[in-house]
C-alpha positions in Angstrom: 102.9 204.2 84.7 103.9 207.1 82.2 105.1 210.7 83.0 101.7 212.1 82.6 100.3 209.7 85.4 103.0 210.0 87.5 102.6 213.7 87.8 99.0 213.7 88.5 99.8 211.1 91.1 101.8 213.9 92.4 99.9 216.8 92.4 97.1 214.4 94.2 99.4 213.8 96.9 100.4 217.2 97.5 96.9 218.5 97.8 96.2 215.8 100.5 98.8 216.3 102.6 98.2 220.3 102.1 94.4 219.7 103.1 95.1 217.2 105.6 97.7 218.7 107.5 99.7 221.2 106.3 101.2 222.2 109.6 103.5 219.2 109.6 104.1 219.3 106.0 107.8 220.0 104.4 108.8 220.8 101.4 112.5 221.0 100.0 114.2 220.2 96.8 117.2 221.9 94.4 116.9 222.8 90.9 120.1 222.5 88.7 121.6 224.0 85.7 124.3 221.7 84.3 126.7 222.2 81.0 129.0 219.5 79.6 131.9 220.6 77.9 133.4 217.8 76.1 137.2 218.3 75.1 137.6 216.2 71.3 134.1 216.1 68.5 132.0 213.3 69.1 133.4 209.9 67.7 130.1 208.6 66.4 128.0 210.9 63.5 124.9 211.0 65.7 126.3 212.5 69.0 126.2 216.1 69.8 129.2 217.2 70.9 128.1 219.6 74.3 124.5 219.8 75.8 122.9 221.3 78.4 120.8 220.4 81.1 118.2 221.2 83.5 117.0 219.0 86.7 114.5 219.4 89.7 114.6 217.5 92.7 111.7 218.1 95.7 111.3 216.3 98.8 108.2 216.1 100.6 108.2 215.1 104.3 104.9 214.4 106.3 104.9 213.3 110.2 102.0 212.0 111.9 101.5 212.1 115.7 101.7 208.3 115.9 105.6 209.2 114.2 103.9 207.2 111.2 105.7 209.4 108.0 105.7 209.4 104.5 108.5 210.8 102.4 107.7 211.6 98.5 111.1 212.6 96.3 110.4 213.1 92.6 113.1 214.0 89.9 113.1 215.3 86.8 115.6 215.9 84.0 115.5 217.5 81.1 118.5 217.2 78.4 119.0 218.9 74.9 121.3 215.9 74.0 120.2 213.2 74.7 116.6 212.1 74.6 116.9 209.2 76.7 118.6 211.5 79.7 115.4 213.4 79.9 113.9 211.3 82.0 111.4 211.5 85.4 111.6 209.2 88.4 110.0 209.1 92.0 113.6 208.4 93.7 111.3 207.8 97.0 108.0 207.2 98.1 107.7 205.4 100.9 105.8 205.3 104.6 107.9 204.5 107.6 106.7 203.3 111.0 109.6 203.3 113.5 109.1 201.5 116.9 111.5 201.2 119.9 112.9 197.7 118.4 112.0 197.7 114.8 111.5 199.8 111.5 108.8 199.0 108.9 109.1 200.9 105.4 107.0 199.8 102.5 107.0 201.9 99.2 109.4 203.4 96.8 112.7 203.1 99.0 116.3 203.6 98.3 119.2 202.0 100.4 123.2 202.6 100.1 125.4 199.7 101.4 128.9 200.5 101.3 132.1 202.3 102.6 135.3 202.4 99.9 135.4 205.0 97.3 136.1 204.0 93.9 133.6 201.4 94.0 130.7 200.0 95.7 130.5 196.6 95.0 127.6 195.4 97.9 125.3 197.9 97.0 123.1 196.1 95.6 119.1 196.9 96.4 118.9 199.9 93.9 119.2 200.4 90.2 121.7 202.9 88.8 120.6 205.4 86.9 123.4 205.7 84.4 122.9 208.6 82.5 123.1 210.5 85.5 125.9 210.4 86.1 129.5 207.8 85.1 130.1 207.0 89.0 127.1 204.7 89.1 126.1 206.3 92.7 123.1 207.9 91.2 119.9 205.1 92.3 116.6 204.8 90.6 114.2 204.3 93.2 112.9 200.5 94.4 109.8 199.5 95.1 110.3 197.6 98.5 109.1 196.0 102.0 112.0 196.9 104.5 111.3 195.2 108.0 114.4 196.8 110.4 115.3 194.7 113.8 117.2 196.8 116.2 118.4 194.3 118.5 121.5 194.7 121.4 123.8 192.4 119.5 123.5 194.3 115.7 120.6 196.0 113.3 119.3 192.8 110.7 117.3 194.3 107.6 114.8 192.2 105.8 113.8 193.3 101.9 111.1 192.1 99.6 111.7 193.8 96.3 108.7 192.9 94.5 109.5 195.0 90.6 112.5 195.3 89.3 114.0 198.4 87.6 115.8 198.1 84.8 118.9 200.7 84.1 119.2 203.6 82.2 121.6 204.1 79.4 122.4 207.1 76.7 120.7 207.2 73.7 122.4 207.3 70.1 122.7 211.3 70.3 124.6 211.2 73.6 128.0 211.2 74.8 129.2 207.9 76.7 127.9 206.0 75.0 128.9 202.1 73.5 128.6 201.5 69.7 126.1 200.0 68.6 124.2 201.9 71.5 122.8 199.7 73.8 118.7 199.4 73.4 116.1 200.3 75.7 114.5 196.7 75.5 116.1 194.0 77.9 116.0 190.1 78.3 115.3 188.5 81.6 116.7 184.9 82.3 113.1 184.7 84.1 110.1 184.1 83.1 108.3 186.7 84.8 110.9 189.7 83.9 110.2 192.7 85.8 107.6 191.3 88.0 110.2 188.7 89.5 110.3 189.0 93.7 113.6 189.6 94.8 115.3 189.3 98.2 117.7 190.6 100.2 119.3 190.5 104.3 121.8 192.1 105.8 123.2 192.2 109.1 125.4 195.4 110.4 127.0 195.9 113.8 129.6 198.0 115.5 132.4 196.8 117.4 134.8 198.6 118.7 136.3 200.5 116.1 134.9 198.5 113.5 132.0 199.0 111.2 130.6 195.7 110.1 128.1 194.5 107.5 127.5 191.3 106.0 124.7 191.0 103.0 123.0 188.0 100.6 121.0 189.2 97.6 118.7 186.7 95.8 116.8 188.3 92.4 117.6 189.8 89.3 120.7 191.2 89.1 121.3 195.0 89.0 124.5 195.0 86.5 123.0 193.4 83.0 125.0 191.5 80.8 125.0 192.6 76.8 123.6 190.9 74.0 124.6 191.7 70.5 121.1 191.7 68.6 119.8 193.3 65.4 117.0 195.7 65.1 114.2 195.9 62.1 116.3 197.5 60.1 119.2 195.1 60.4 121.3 197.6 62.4 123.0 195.8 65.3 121.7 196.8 68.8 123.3 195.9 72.5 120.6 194.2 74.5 120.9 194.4 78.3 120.2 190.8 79.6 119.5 190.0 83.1 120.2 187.0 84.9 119.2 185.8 87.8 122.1 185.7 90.8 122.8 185.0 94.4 125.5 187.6 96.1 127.1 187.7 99.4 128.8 190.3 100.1 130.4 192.0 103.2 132.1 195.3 104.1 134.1 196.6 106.7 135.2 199.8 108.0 137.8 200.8 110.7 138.6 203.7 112.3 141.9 204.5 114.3 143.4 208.0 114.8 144.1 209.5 111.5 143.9 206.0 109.4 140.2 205.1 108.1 140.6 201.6 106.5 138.3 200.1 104.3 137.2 197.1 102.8 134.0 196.1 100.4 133.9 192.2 98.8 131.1 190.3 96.7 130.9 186.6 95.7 128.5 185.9 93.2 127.2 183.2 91.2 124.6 182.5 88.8 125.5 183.9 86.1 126.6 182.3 82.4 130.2 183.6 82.6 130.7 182.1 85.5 130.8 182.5 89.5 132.9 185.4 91.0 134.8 187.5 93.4 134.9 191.0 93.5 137.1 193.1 96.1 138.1 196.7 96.7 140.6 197.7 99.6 142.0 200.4 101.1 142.7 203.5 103.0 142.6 207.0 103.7 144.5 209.2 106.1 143.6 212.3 106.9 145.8 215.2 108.3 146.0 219.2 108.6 148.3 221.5 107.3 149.8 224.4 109.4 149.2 226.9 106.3 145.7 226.1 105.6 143.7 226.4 108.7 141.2 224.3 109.4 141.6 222.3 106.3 141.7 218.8 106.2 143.7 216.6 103.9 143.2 213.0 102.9 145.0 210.8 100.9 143.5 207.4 99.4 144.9 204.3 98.1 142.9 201.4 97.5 143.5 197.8 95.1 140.2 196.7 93.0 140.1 192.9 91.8 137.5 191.3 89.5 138.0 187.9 88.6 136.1 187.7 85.7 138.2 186.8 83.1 136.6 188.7 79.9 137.5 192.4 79.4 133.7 193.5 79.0 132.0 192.8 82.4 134.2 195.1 84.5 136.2 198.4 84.3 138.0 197.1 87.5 139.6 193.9 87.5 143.6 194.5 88.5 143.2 197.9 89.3 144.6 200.7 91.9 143.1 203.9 92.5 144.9 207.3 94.1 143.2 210.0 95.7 144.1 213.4 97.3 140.7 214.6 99.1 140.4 218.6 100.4 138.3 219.8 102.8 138.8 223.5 103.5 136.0 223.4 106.5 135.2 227.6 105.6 131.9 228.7 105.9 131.3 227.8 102.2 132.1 224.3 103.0 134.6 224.2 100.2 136.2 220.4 98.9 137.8 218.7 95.9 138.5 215.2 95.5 141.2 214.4 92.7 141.5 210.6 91.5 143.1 208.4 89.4 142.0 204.4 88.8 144.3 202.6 86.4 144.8 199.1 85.4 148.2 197.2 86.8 148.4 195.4 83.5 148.0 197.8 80.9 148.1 201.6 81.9 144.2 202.2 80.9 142.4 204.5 83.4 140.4 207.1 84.8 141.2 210.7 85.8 138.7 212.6 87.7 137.9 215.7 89.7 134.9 216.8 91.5 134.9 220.2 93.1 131.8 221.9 95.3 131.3 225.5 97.4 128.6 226.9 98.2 128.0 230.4 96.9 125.6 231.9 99.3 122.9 231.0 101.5 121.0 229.0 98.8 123.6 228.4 96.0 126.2 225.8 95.1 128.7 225.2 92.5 130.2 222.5 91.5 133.0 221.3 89.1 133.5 218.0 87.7 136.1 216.2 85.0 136.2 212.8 83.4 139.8 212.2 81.5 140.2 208.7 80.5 143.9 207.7 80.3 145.3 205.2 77.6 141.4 203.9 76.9 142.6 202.5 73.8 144.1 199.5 75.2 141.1 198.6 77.4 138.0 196.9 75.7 135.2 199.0 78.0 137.1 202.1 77.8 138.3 202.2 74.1 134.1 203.4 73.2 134.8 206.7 75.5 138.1 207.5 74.3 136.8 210.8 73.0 134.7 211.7 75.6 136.9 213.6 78.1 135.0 216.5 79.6 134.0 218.8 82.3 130.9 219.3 83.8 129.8 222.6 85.4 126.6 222.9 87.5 124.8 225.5 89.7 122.5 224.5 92.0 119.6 226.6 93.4 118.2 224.7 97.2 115.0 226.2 98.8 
């Protein structure tokens, strides 16, 4: 389904719901305004060294009397870059019918799994849509069947994913980016590619002061593996291949006092490099401070391991991260998050800071920085070595 369709699937769907019953409909959504100012000149001749940017995001929200609802979130972006970060997507659009013991969704869903910060390894149902942003915690939406037990002894969640989505990446003219830049074309280890049925469970309870959920995945993976191929031309081209995996995964979360510990681990196997774990543990405590009032301070440490042996499949495989998070708890709902993830073994890491206030009833700004650290001595980070930058973005919500 292009664009064009897409849209007029839209607008169709707006007009019935206005027709229909516009006393229960709601409409909300941002528009942004986002610059990137990137600190060195692009490393490869086609890049452009800043751009500009310009997303909507709407949500629609209709409630029938039998609580039946339907929930329709389109997104938009368009870049001056980077062709293949203009993009559209329907993040959601999916009908939920809750009942006293059970949940049944079926549409365009999306579901986050996961508690630690610098990464979240057992989320695993949606595809990330990497140009959005470097994190990896912004989702393409899923088509999905999402059957919801609520029973006395835990909440068990039942997915059929029947279409796979495969990720986004920059084009040749953007920043972070891998050379050669990675094609739009993929390979699937099965035979029926996008159309494969995948499945997932999990099972999440609380006990005590413990936050528990244990997960198994069965489908096409969500983190491709790279093929070096050559176009028509005889240029060379990354291909994204994906393979076809089983993950278990389980995450943990405790609470006591002033101490939030955390805990997020995958094993996976299925895939030609071999089977896997994958951990990241830690902790965060929080406290106030006499001369700020009513702000709240947390520190964050937490150990990532990867046991993959080659350089290319992770960012993460001996690896700490340090955190100082801010919360000023004013009106404006000021907070800044400062980080730092670096390899044990050879120094290579990531810097960041992500800044947010509110500026008025209906405004927001927000300041972010990527500054990667000694990237010449890992094999991932060595292609953005150039690319440190800051990202500014104002944000109009109605």
């Amino acid at each position: 389904m292009n664009a064009g369709t897409k849209m007029a699937l839209l607008c169709v769907l707006v007009v019935v719901f206005a027709v229909k019953g516009s006393a229960a409909l709601e409409l909300t959504g941002h528009a942004e305004v986002e610059g990137k100012y990137f600190l060195n000149e692009p490393m490869y001749d086609e890049q452009v060294k800043d751009s500009g940017s310009l997303s909507v995001r709407t949500e629609l929200y209709h409630e029938w009397k039998n609580s039946l609802s339907f929930t329709l979130v389109p997104f938009y972006r368009y870049d001056n870059a980077d062709e293949e970060r203009t993009h559209f997507d329907i993040r959601e659009a999916i009908f939920l019918w809750p009942r006293e013991s059970y949940e049944l969704s079926a549409g365009i869903g999306k579901v986050f799994w996961g508690v630690t910060e610098a990464i979240h390894l057992v989320d695993i149902i949606n595809q990330t849509d990497w140009v959005e942003s470097l994190d990896g915690e912004e989702k393409l939406g899923q088509p999905m069947v999402n059957l919801t037990l609520l029973t006395g002894y835990g909440t068990w969640d039942f997915f059929v994913l029947p279409y796979f989505r495969e990720r986004t990446f920059q084009g040749s003219k953007g920043r972070l980016r891998f050379d050669p830049p990675i094609d739009t074309g993929a390979v699937y280890e099965s035979g029926e590619k996008e159309r494969r049925v995948d499945y997932a469970v999990r099972y999440s309870n609380t006990a005590g002061n413990w936050d528990i959920g244990v997960s198994h995945f069965n489908g096409t993976t969500r983190e491709p593996a790279y093929l070096l191929q050559f176009d028509k031309d005889s240029n060379p081209v990354i291909v994204p291949y994906y393979e076809i995996i089983n993950q278990t995964g389980i995450d943990l979360q405790c609470v006591t006092g002033a101490w939030l510990w955390k805990f997020e681990g995958i094993y996976r196997s299925g895939q030609d490099d071999g089977d896997f774990f994958a951990m990241d543990a830690g902790l965060e405590y929080t406290f106030s401070i006499a001369y700020l009032r009513g702000a709240d301070i947390g520190l964050i440490a937490e150990y990532l391991y990867d046991s993959r042996k080659s350089e290319l499949n992770t960012f993460y495989n001996d690896d700490y991260m340090i955190g100082l998070r801010i919360a000023l708890n004013d009106v404006a709902g000021s907070e800044a998050l400062f980080g730092l993830v670096q390899d044990f073994d050879n120094g290579s890491g990531i810097f960041l800071m992500e800044a947010s206030r509110r500026l008025g009833d209906n405004w927001k700004g927000e300041l972010e920085s990527y500054i990667f650290v000694n990237a010449e001595k890992d094999a991932l980070l060595n292609f953005l070595r150039k690319d440190d930058f800051f990202r500014l973005a104002i944000t109009y919500y109605f």
